[in-house]
C-alpha positions in Angstrom: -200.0 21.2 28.2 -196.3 22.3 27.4 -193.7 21.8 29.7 -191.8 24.1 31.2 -188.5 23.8 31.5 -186.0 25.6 33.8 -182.2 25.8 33.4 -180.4 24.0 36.3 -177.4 25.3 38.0 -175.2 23.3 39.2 -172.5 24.4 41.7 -169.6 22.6 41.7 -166.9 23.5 44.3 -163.9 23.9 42.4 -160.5 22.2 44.6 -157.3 23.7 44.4 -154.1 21.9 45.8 -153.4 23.7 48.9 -149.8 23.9 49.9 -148.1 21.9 52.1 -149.2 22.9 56.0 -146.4 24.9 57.4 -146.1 24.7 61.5 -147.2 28.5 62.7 -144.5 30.1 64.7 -145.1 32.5 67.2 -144.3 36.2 65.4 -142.2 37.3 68.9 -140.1 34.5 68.1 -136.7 35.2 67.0 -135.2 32.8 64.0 -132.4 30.8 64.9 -129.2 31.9 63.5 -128.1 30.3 60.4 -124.2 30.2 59.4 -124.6 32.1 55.9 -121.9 30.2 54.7 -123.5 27.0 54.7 -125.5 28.4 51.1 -128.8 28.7 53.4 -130.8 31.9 53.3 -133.1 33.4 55.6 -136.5 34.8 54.8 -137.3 38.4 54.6 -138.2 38.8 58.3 -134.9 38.0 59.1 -133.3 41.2 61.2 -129.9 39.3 62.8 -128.8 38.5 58.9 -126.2 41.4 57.4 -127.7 42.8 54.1 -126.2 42.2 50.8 -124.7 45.6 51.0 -123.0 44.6 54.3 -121.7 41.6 52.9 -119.9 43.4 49.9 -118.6 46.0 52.1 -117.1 43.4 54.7 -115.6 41.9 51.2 -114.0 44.8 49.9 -112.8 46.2 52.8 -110.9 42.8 53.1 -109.6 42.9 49.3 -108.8 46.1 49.8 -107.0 45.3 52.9 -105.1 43.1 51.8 -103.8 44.9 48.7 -102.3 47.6 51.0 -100.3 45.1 52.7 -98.9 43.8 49.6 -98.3 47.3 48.3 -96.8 48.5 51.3 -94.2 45.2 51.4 -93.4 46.0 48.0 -93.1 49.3 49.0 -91.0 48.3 52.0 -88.5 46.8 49.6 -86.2 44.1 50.9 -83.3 42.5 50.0 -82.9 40.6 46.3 -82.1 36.4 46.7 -82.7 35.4 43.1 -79.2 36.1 41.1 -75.4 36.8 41.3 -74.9 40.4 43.1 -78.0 39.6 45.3 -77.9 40.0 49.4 -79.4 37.5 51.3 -80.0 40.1 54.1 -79.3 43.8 55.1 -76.5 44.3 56.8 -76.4 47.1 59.9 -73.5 49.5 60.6 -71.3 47.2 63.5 -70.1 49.2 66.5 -67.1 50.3 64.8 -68.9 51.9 62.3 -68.3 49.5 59.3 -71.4 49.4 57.1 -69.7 46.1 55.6 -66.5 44.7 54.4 -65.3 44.7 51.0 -65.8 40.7 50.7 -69.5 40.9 51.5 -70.0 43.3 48.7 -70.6 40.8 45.6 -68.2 42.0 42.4 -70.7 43.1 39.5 -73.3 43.2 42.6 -74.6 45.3 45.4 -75.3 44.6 49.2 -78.1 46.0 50.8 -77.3 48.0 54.3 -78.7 49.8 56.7 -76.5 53.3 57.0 -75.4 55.5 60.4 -79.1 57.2 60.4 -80.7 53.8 59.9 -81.1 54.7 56.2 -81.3 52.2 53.4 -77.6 52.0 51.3 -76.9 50.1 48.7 -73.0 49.4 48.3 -71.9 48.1 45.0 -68.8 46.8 43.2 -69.2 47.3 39.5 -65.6 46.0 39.0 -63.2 44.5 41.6 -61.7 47.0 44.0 -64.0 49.6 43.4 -66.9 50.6 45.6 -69.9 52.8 45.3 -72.0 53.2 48.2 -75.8 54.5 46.9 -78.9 56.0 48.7 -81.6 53.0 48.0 -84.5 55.0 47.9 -85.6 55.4 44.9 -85.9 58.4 43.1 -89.4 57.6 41.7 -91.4 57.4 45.0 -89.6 56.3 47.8 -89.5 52.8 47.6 -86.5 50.7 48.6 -84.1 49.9 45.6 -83.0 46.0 45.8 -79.9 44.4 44.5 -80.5 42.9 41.1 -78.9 40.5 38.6 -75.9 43.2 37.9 -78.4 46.3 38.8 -80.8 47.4 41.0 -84.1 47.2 40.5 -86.9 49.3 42.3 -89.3 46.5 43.5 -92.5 48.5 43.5 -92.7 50.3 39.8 -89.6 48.2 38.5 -87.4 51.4 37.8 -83.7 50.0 36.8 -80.3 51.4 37.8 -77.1 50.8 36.6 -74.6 50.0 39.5 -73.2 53.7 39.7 -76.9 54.4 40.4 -78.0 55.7 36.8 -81.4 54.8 35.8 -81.9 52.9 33.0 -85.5 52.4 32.7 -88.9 52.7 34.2 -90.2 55.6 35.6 -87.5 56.7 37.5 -85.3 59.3 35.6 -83.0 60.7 38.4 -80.0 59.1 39.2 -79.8 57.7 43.0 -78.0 59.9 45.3 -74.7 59.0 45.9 -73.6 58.2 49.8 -69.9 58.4 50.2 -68.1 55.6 51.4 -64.5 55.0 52.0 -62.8 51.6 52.5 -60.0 51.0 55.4 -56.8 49.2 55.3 -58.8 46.0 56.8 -61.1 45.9 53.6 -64.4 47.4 56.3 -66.4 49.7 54.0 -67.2 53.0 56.4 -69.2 56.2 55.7 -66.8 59.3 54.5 -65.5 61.3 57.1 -66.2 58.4 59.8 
């Protein structure tokens, strides 16, 4: 008699590695808050974290905070305190109406001052004895003109005047508007007609 054979199946169960258990939290439960500079991220669910867009507008709102402020203090000008003909400070008019006296005025220099209307002046001395009093805004945009090293330079787009206030390069190509000054018997520099 023949024999009869009949395929045998085997089943196997197949084992995968399972991944490590996690601990099930409660899906009301809030994450804890994680200090996103540490260089730890939060998962998906996370709705306390800011969003990548956030983060880049928080960060250029700052940079671009901060490059107005430096703009603006160049802007603001100042006083030069590098070189010969350079003022340490601006002086204001005193009581008596004396922007400055001849001696503060640097010869070959300028000094920065602060005129009747509270206007910036430059007063210069391009040779001994004789001095030119200057508006110091500049004729470019507005920023305030600085003594130099035997100019006066425009801090902001570095326009350069000559002493008599004629521009010598950068993008300034007006002159700076003269402000007349006289100087009295006691060597006090004064606004004309004061």
């Amino acid at each position: 008699m023949p024999v009869r054979t009949t395929p045998v199946t085997r089943t196997t169960p197949v084992t995968h590695p399972t991944p490590a258990a996690r601990p099930a939290t409660p899906a009301a439960a809030p994450s804890p808050a994680v200090d996103a500079s540490a260089g730890t991220g939060h998962g998906p669910g996370c709705t306390h974290c800011p969003s990548r867009r956030d983060v880049l507008t928080r960060v250029g709102a700052a940079t671009l905070g901060a490059a107005a402020v430096g703009v603006l203090a160049a802007c603001g000008g100042g006083t030069g305190a590098d070189g010969p003909g350079t003022a340490a400070g601006g002086a204001t008019a005193g009581p008596d109406g004396a922007l400055a006296s001849v001696d503060d005025v640097p010869v070959g220099g300028a000094l920065l001052v602060t005129g009747p209307d509270g206007t910036p002046l430059l007063l210069t001395q391009p040779a001994a004895g004789t001095v030119v009093g200057l508006s110091a805004v500049c004729t470019h945009q507005g920023c305030t003109v600085v003594p130099g090293d035997e100019e006066l330079e425009c801090p902001c787009h570095r326009s350069v005047f000559t002493l008599e206030g004629e521009p010598v390069s950068g993008p300034a190509t007006e002159p700076l508007p003269p402000f007349p000054v006289t100087v009295r018997d006691d060597g006090s520099i004064v606004a004309a007609g004061a």
